[in-house]
C-alpha positions as a printed NumPy array, in Angstrom:
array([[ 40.241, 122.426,  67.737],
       [ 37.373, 120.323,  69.359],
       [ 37.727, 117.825,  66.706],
       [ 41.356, 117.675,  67.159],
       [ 40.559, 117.017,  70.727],
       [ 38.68 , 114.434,  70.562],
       [ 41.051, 112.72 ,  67.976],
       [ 43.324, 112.813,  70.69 ],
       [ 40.493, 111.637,  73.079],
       [ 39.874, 108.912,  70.721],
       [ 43.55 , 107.695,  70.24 ],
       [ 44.192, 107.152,  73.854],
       [ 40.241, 105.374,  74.722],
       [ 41.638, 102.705,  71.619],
       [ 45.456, 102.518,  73.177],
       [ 43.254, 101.43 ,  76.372],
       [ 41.06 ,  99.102,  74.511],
       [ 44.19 ,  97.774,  72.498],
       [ 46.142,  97.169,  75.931],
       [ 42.856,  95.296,  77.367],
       [ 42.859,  93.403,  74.581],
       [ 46.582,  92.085,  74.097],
       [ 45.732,  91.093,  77.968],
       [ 43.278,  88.895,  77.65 ],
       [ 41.391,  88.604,  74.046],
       [ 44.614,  86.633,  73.217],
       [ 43.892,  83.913,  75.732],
       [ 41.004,  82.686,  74.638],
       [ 39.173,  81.258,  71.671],
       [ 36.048,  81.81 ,  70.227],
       [ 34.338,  78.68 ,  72.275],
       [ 35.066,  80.697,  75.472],
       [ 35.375,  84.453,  75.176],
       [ 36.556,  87.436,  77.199],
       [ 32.833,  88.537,  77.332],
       [ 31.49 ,  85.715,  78.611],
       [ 34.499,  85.213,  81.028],
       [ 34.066,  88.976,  82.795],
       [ 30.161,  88.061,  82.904],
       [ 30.366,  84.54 ,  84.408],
       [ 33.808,  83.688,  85.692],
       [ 35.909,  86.951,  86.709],
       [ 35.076,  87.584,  90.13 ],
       [ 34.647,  83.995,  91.005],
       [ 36.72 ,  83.457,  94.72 ],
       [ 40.404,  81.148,  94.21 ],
       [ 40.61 ,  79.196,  97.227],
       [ 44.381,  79.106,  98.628],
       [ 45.753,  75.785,  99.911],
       [ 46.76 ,  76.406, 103.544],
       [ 49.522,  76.377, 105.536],
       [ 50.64 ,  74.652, 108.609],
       [ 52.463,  75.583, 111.363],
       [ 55.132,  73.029, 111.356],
       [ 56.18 ,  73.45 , 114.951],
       [ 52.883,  72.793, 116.479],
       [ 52.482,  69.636, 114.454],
       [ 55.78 ,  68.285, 115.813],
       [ 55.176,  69.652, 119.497],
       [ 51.659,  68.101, 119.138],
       [ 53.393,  65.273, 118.278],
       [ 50.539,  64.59 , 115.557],
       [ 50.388,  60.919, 114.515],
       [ 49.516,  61.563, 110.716],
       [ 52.743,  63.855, 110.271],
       [ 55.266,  60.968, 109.173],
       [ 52.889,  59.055, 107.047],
       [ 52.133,  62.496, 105.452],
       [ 55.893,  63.285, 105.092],
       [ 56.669,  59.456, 103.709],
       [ 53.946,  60.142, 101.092],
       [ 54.586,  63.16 ,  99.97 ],
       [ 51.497,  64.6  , 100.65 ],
       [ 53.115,  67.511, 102.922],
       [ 54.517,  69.042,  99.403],
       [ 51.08 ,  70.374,  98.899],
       [ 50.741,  71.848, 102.417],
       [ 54.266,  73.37 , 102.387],
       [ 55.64 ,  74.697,  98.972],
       [ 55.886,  78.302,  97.942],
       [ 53.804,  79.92 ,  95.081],
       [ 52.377,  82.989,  94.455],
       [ 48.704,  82.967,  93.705],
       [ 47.809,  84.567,  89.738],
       [ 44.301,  84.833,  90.353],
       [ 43.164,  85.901,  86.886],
       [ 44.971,  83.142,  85.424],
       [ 43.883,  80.428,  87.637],
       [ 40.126,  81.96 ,  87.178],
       [ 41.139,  81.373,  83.064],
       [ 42.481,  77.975,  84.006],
       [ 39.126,  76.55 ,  84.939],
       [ 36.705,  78.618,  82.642],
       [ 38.558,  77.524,  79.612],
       [ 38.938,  73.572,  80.867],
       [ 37.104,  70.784,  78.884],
       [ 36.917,  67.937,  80.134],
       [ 34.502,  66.198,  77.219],
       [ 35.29 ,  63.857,  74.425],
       [ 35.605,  64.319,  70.433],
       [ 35.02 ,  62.073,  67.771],
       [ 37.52 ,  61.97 ,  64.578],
       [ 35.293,  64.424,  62.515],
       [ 35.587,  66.814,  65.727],
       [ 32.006,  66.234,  67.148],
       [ 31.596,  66.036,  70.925],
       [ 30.118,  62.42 ,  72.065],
       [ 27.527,  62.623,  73.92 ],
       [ 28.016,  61.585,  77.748],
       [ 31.621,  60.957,  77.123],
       [ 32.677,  63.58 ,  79.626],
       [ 35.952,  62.886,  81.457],
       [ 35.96 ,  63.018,  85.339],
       [ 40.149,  62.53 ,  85.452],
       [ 41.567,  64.583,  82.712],
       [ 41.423,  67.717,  80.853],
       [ 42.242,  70.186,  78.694],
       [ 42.599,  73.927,  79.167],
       [ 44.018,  77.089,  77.232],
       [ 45.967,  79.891,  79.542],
       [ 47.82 ,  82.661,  78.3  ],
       [ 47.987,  81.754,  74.44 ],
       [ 48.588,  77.852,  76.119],
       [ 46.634,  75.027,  75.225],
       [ 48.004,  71.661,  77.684],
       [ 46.45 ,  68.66 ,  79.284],
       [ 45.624,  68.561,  83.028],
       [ 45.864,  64.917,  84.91 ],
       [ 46.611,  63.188,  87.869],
       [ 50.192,  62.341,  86.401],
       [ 51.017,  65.614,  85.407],
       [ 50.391,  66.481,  89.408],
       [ 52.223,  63.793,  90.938],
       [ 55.356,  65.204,  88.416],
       [ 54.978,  68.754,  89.634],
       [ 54.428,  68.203,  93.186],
       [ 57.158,  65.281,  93.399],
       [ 54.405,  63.197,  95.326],
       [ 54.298,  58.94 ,  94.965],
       [ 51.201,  58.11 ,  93.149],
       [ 48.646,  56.084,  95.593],
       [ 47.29 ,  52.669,  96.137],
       [ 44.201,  53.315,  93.804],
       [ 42.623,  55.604,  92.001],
       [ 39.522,  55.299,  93.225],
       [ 39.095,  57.186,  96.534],
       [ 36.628,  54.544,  97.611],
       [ 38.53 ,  51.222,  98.558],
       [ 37.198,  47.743,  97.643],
       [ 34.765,  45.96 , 100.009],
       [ 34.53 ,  48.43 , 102.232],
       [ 31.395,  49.907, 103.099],
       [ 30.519,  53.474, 104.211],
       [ 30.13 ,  51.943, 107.757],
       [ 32.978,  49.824, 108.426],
       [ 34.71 ,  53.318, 107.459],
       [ 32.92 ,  54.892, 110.086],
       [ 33.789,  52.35 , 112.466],
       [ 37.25 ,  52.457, 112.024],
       [ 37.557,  56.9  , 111.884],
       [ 35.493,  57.076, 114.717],
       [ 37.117,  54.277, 116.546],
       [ 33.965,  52.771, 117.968],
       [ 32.773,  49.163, 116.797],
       [ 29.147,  49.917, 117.537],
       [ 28.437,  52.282, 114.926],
       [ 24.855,  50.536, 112.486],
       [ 25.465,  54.03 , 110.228],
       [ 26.827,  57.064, 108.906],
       [ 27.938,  59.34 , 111.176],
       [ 28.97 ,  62.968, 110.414],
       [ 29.775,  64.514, 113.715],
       [ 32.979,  65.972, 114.307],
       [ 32.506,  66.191, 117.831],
       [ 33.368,  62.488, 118.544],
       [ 37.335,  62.83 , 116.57 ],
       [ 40.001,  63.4  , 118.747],
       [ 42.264,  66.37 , 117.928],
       [ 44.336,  64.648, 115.305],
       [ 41.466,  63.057, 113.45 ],
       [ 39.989,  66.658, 113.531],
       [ 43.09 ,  68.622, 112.246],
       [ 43.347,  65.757, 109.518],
       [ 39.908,  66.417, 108.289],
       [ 40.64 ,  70.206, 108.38 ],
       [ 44.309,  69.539, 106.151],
       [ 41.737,  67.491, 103.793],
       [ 39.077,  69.977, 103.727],
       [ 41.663,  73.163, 103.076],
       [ 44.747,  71.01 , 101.161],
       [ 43.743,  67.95 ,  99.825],
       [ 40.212,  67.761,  99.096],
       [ 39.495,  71.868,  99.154],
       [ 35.762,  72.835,  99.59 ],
       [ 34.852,  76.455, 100.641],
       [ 32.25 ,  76.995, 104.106],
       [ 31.542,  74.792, 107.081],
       [ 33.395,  71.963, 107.856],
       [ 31.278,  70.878, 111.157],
       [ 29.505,  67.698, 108.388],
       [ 32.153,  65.05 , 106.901],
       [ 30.995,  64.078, 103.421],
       [ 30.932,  60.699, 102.164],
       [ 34.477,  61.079, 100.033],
       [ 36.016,  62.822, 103.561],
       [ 35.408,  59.91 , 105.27 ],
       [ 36.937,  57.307, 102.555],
       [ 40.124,  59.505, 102.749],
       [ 40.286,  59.485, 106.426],
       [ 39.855,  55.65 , 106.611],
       [ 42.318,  54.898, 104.225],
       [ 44.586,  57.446, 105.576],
       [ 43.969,  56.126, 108.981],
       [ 44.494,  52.556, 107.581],
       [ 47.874,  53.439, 105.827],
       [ 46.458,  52.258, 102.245],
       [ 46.56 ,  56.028, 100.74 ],
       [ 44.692,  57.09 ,  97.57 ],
       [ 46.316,  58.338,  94.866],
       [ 46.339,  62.858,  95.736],
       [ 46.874,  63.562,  91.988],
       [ 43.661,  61.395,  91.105],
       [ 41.705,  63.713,  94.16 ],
       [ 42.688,  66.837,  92.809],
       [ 42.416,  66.481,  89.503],
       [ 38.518,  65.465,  90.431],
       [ 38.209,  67.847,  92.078],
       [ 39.092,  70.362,  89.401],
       [ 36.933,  68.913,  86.779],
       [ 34.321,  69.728,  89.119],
       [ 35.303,  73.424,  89.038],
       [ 35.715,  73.424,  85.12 ],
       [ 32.343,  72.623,  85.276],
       [ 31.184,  75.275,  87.848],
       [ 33.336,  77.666,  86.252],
       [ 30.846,  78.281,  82.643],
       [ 27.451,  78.493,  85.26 ],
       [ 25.84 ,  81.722,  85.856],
       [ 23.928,  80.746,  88.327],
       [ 26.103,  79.384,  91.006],
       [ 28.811,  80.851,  92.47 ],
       [ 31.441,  78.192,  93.45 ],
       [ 35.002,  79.149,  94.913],
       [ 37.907,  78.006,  92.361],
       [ 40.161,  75.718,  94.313],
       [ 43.814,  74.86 ,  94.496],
       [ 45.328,  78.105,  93.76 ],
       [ 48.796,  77.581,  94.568],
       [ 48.95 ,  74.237,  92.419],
       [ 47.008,  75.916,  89.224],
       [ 49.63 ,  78.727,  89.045],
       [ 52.84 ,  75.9  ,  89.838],
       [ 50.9  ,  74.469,  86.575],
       [ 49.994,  77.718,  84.493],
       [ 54.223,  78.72 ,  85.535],
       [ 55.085,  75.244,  84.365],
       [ 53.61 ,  75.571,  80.867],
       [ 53.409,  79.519,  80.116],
       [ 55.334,  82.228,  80.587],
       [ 53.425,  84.602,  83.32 ],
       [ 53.708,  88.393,  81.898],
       [ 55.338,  90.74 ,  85.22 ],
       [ 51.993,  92.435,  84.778],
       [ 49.908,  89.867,  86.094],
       [ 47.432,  89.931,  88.614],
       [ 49.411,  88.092,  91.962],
       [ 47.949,  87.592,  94.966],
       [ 50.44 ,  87.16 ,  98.014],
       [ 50.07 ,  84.512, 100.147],
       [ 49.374,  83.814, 103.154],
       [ 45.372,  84.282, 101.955],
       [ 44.279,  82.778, 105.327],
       [ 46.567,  82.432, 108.777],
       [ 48.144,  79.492, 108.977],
       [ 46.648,  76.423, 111.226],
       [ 48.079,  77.715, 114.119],
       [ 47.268,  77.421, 118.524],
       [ 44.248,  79.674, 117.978],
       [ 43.028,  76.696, 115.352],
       [ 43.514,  74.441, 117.98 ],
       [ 41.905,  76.561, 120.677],
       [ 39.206,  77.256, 118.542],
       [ 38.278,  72.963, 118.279],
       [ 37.501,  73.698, 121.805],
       [ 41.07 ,  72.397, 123.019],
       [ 43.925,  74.598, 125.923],
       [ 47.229,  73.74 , 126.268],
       [ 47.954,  72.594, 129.683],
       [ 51.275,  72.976, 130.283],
       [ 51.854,  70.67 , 133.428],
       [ 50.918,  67.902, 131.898],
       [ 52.765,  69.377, 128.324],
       [ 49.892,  68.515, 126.035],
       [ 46.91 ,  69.446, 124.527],
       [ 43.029,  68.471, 126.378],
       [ 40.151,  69.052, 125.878],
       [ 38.376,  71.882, 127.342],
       [ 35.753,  71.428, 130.507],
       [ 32.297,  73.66 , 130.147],
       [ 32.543,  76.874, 131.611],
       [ 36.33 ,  76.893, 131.852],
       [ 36.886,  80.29 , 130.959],
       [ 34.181,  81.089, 133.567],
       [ 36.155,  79.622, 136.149],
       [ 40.279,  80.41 , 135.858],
       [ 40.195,  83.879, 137.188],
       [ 38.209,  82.315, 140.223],
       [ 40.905,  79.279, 140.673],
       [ 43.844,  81.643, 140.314],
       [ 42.621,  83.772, 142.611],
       [ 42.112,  81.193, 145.245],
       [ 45.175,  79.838, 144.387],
       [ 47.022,  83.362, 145.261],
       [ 44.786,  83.584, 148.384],
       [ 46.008,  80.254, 149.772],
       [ 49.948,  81.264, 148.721],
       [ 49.462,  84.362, 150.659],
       [ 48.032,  83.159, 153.922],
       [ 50.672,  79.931, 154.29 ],
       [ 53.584,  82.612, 153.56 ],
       [ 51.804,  84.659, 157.066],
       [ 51.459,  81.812, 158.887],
       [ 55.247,  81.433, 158.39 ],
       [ 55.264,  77.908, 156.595],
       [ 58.243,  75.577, 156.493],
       [ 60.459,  75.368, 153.729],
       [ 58.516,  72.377, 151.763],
       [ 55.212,  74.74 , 151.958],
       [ 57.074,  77.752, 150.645],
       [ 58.299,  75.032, 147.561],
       [ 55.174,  74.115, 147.007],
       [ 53.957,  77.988, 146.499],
       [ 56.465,  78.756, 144.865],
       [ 55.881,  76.007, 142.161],
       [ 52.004,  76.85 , 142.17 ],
       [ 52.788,  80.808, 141.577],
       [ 55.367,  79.017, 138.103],
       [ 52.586,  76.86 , 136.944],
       [ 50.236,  80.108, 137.179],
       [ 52.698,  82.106, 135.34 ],
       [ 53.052,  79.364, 132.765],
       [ 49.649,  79.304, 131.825],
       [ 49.187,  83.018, 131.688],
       [ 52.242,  83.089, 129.631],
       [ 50.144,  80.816, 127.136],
       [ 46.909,  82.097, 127.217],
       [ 48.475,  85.982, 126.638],
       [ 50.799,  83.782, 123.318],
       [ 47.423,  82.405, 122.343],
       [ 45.486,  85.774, 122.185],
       [ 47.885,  87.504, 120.474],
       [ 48.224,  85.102, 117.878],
       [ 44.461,  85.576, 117.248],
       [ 45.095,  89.363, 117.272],
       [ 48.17 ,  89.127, 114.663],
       [ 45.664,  86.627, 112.666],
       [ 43.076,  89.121, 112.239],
       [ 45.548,  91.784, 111.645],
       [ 46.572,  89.342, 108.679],
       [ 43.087,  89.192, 107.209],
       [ 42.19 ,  93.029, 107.435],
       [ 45.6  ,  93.724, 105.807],
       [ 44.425,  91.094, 103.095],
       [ 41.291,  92.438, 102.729],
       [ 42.886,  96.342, 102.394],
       [ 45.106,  95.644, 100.225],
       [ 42.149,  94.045,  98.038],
       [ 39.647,  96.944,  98.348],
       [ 42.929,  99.353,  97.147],
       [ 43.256,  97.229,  94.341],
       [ 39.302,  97.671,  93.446],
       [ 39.71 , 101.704,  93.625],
       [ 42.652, 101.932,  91.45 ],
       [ 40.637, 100.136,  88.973],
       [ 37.666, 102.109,  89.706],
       [ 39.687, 105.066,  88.812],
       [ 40.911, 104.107,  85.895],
       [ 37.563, 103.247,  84.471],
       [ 36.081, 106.709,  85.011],
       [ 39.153, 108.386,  83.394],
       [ 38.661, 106.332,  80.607],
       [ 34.971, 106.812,  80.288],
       [ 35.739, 110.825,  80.868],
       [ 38.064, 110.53 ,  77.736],
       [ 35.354, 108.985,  75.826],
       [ 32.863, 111.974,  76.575],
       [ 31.668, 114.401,  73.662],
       [ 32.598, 117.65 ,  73.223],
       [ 29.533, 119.967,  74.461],
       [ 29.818, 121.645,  70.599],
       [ 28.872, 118.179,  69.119],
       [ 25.57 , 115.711,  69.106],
       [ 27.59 , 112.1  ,  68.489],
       [ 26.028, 109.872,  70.795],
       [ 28.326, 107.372,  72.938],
       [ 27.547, 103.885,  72.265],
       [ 27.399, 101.776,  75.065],
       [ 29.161,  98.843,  73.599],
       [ 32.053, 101.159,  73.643],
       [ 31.874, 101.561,  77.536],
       [ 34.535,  99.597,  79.453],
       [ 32.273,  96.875,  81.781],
       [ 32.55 ,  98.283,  85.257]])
């Protein structure tokens, strides 16, 4: 009986192990493995591309929109994917990017820093700039070279910065005007993705603003595909921990080339909010609705509208007693409007942050669920793989599923 049991015990711990396997053993090689994938690469972070209101650019009336739009750089910021986050973590652990000889032998410093090769679900394809331009329907560039030709890291600054005075580099967001800022942030979290601060402007940030700013765009395919080499290489390191980036586009690619199995891993965008009014208000900018645009914020402006609106009231109230004329009640009247107005705002404003952090928790729920179901299903399996108490066999620990 208790060896019949654990027959049965046995059968369904190698059904798991069988199903694990016809997962993911089958999608890679033995150059890159499914060991060394949980151990380095499976719980690296996919960075989503983000999303745009498209009102409040076109209220805001922001001056990069139509070049973006002629350019077909918006196609980045706008299309519809769902995120396969195992599969875009396989996409960049099982890239190579170096070069073979005709016997097979890799040449030495012959890596490739614009093309690629990767294997995803039983798929081996190439990854380049062309093959991005195709999917995304975007107009390749100017250039390749995000860098233009004699044009130093100065004269950029000069021209971003719109000040002629300027002897070096300058990384200070502070001095951009609103649209230079919310370009920066579309390059930082669309074009050009990098995951942390984005108060300091690297030196390839500020090449793509110029030449965006000059009309004399780079080619997007050539960034990105850069960019991901970069992350192949991250991707096999232990010790670091870089964020993947680009997950939307890796699984338009991995969907383009392989068949994705209904059981894979999806994660539903929107990851983060969109860019939004509480972006906005967060660059230290208010919406001031008399004059129908955006300003900048004054220190200690929060600090001082409940005292203005209150005087304001108090002076509406005492020329109403004194029994004003009809031009003085107007006038009131269209303070007390303005008042509303900007209440009206500020109350749209909050409760966009409120509905943006509702976002994120249910995001980050959703995630933690995930994590216990798998949990779960670990211990029953380790439970099944238990001896009987009437027998001495020893469990081997290479046969314990990795936690």
């Amino acid at each position: 009986m208790a060896s019949s049991s654990k027959a049965t015990a046995g059968r369904k711990a190698g059904a798991a192990t069988a199903n694990r396997d016809s997962i993911h053993v089958s999608r890679f090689n033995k150059k890159h493995s499914l060991d060394d994938f949980l151990k380095v690469c499976s719980n690296r972070i996919v960075l989503v591309e983000r999303k745009v209101e498209y009102r409040l650019m076109v209220t805001l009336k922001f001056r990069f929109l139509k070049d973006l739009e002629d350019w077909k750089w918006w196609k980045l910021i706008s299309f519809n994917q769902d995120v396969y986050v195992n599969a875009v973590r396989m996409f960049y652990f099982c890239g190579d990017n170096q070069k073979y000889d005709a016997q097979g032998n890799v040449i030495k410093g012959g890596e490739s820093d614009d093309e690629f090769t990767t294997k995803v679900l039983g798929k081996e394809f190439k990854v380049n700039a062309q093959l991005i331009n195709e999917l995304l329907g975007i107009e390749a560039g100017l250039g390749n070279d995000i860098i233009p030709e004699n044009v130093s890291l100065v004269e950029a600054c000069k021209v971003v910065y719109r000040n002629a005075g300027i002897t070096e580099f300058v990384s200070d967001l502070g001095q951009f005007d609103l649209h230079t800022r919310l370009l920066h942030l579309l390059i930082c979290q669309c074009f050009n993705m990098k995951k942390g601060s984005f108060a300091l402007i690297s030196r390839n940030e500020m090449f793509i603003l110029y030449r965006i700013i000059q009309r004399s765009p780079p080619d997007l395919g050539s960034i990105i595909v850069r960019k991901m080499v970069q992350a192949v290489e991250w991707s096999k390191k232990v010790e670091n921990n870089h964020s993947l980036p680009y997950g939307k586009l890796v699984s338009r690619i991995v969907k383009h080339f392989c068949d994705v199995p209904s059981n894979e891993a999806v994660e539903k965008e929107p990851t983060l909010p969109k860019i939004n009014d509480a972006v906005i208000g967060r660059m230290n900018y208010t919406y001031d609705p008399r004059k129908q645009e955006w300003v900048k914020k004054d220190k200690g402006q929060k600090r001082k509208e409940p005292e203005t609106e209150t005087a304001t009231e108090a002076a509406q109230e005492a020329a109403a007693g004194d029994g004003a004329g009809t031009s003085t009640a107007g006038a009131a009247m269209t303070q007390r409007e303005v008042t509303n107005r900007e209440l009206s705002a500020m109350m749209l404003r909050r409760f966009t942050v409120i509905d943006n952090m509702l976002t994120r928790m249910d995001v980050r729920l959703g995630k933690m669920g995930g994590k216990l179901e798998d949990l779960e299903a670990q211990i029953w399996e380790i439970k099944e793989r238990l001896p009987l108490e009437d027998e001495e066999d020893e469990i081997d620990s290479d046969d314990m599923m990795t936690p």
